[in-house]
N, C-alpha and C positions, 0 to 999 in steps of 0.2 A: 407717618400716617398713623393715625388713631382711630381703633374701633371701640366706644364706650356703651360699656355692660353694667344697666343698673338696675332698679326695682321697682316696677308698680306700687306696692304695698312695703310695710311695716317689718310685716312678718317675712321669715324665712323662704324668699322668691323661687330661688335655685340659680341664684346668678355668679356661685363657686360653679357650680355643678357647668352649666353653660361655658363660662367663662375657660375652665380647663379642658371642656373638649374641644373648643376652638384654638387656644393652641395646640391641641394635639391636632389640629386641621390644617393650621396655614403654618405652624413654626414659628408663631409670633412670641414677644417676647410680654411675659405679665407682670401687673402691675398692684396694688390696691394700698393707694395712699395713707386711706385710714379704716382700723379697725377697730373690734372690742370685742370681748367677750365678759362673760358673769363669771363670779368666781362659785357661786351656788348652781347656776343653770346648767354650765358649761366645767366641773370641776375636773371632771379626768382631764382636758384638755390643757386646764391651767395647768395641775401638776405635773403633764411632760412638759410643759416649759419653763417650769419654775424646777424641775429638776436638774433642770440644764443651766440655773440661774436667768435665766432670759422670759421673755415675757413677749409673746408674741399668739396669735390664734390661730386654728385648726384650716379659716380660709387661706391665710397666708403661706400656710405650711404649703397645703396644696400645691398653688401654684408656682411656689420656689420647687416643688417635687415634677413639675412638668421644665425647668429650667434645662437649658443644653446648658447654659454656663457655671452651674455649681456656686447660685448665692442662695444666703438664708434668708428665712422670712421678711428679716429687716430691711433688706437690702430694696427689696419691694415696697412697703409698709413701713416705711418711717417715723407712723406716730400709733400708737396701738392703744385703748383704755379700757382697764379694766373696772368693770362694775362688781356692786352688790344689791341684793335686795337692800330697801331703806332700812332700818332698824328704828328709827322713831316715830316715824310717820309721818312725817312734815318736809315738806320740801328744803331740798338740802344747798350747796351755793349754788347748784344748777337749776334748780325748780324744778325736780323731782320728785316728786312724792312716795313713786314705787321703790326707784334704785337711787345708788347715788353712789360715786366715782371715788375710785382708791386710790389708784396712782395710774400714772401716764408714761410710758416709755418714749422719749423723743429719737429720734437717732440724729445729731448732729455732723453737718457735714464737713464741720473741721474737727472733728475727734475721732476718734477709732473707739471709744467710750460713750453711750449712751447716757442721757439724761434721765432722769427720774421724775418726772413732781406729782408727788400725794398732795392728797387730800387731808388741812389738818383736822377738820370737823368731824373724822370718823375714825372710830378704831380699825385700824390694818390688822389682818388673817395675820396670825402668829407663821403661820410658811409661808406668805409673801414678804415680810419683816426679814424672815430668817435666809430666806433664797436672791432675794434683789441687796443692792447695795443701798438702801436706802439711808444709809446714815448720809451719804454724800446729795442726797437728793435734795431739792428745790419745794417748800411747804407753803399751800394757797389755804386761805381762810376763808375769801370772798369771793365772787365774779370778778369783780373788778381786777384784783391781781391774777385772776388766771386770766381774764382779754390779754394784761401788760403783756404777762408773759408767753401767752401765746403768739403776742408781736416779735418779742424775741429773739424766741427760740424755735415756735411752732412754723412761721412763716419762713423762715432760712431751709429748713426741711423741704417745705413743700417744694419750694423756687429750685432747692437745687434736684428735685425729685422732677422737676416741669422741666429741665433742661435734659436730664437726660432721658425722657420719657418723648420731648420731642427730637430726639436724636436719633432711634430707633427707628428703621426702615417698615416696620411695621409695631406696633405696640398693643395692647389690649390691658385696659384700663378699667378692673372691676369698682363700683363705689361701692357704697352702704347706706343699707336701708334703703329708703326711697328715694336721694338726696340725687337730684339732679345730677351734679356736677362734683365728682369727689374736689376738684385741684381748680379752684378760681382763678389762677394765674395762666391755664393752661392756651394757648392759643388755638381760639373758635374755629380760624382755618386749618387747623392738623386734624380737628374730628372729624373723618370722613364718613363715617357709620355710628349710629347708636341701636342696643335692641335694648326693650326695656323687657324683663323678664318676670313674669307671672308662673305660677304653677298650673301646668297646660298649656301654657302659649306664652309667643312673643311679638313683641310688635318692633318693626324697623322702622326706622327716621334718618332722612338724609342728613349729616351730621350739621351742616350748613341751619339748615331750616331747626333745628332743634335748638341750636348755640343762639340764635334769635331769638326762638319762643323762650328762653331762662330767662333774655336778658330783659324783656317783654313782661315775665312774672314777677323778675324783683326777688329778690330776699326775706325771709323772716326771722325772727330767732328760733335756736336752737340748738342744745348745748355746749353753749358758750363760742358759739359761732354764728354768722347767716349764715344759711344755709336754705336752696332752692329744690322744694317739692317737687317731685316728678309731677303728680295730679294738677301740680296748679300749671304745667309744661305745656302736657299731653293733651288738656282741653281744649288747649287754641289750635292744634294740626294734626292732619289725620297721617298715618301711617302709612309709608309706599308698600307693604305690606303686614300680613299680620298669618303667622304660623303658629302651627301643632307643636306641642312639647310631651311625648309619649312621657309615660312613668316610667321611672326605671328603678330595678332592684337597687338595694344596697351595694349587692357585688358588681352592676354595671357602673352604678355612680362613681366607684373606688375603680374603674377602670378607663382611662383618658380617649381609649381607640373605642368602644364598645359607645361610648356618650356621642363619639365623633361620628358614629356610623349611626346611631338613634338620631340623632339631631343632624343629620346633614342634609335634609332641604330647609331647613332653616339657616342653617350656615351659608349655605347657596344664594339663600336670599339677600341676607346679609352682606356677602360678599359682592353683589350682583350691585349694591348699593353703592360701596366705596367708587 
């Protein structure tokens, strides 16, 4: 059984914040396929994980920190990319104008060894060069070689991320951004609950009627994947309901039981769903 946590908007939802007081509510086991961070936006958080050699971000850490089972970031988050601002100005192999992508951590599920693939179009941060293995890393120049390779290497990730995501007696499955659907492979009948999360509010979707309205919207592009817009989702059905999301300090956000007790007639509701 699957409850999918994902984002209205662009910007910064709170669908970590959500997402980890709900397991700290039902015990459920978390997830978030794909991540990123900036290496300018987001820099303390790259350096603890490039101090550790590893390369993972601050949502994933999170929720591996609500784990009973004692796994790391990765273990959740199998494909992580890190940006930069652009430095030229021009749209880069992704069609970026602003940022444009340095490397990619894969986690494949026949190594104990992660994957790497940079970016060769752009100079790499002298301490991500120096902390990742990148000598041994995989180098894309074009879209076109990063799709191949995201056939792959990217898809063997996720598939084997979808099997053991629906094997879990309860799951919770944060995406990014506003992207419908982190895990296309994942089976429409295991999402029993969706909230989409806003700052101030959420709204729940029986998970049935949601998995229809994606497949109803279709795909667009988007860095170097489809990928389905919550807005173009959320227009065709209305919400079995729609809750309050109080603000919370910095010291409640950083505490799992304090978000669970702020947010818990929304969880109710949620739950009330499944």
């Amino acid at each position: 059984m699957i409850v999918l946590v994902t984002g209205g908007d662009r910007v910064d939802a709170g669908k970590t914040t959500f997402s980890t007081g709900l397991l700290e509510r039902t015990g459920a086991i978390g997830y978030k396929p794909r991540a990123a961070n900036d290496y300018w936006f987001d820099h303390d958080d790259c350096l603890e994980a490039l101090a550790r050699g590893r390369l993972y971000g601050k949502d994933a850490a999170k929720l591996a920190d609500m784990e009973r089972a004692d796994r790391g970031p990765e273990a959740l988050n199998p494909v992580h990319r890190l940006w930069q601002p652009a430095t030229t100005g021009s749209a880069g192999i992704l069609g970026r104008p602003d940022r444009e992508f340095i490397v990619d951590r894969v986690v494949r599920p026949d190594s104990e060894d992660p994957l790497y693939v940079r970016n060769g179009t752009v100079d790499v941060p002298d301490v991500v060069e120096e902390s990742l293995p990148l000598e041994e890393s995989l180098t894309v120049e074009s879209l076109e070689e990063l799709n191949e390779l995201m056939q792959r290497e990217y898809l063997p990730a996720f598939r084997s991320l979808t099997s053991e995501i629906a094997s879990a007696e309860l799951a919770v499955v944060e995406s990014y951004g506003n992207v419908a659907r982190p895990l296309e492979s994942l089976d429409e009948e295991l999402v029993s609950a969706v909230a989409v999360v806003e700052p101030g509010s959420a709204r729940i979707y029986r998970g049935s009627r949601f998995s229809r309205a994606c497949a109803v919207a279709g795909s667009s592009p988007g860095g170097g994947t489809l990928e389905t817009r919550v807005p173009d989702v959320t227009g065709s059905i209305e919400p079995v309901a729609r809750v309050s999301l109080p603000p919370l300090a910095a010291e409640q956000r950083n505490d799992p039981e304090a978000i669970a007790d702020a947010y818990e007639s929304a969880y109710s509701a949620l739950l009330e769903t499944i």
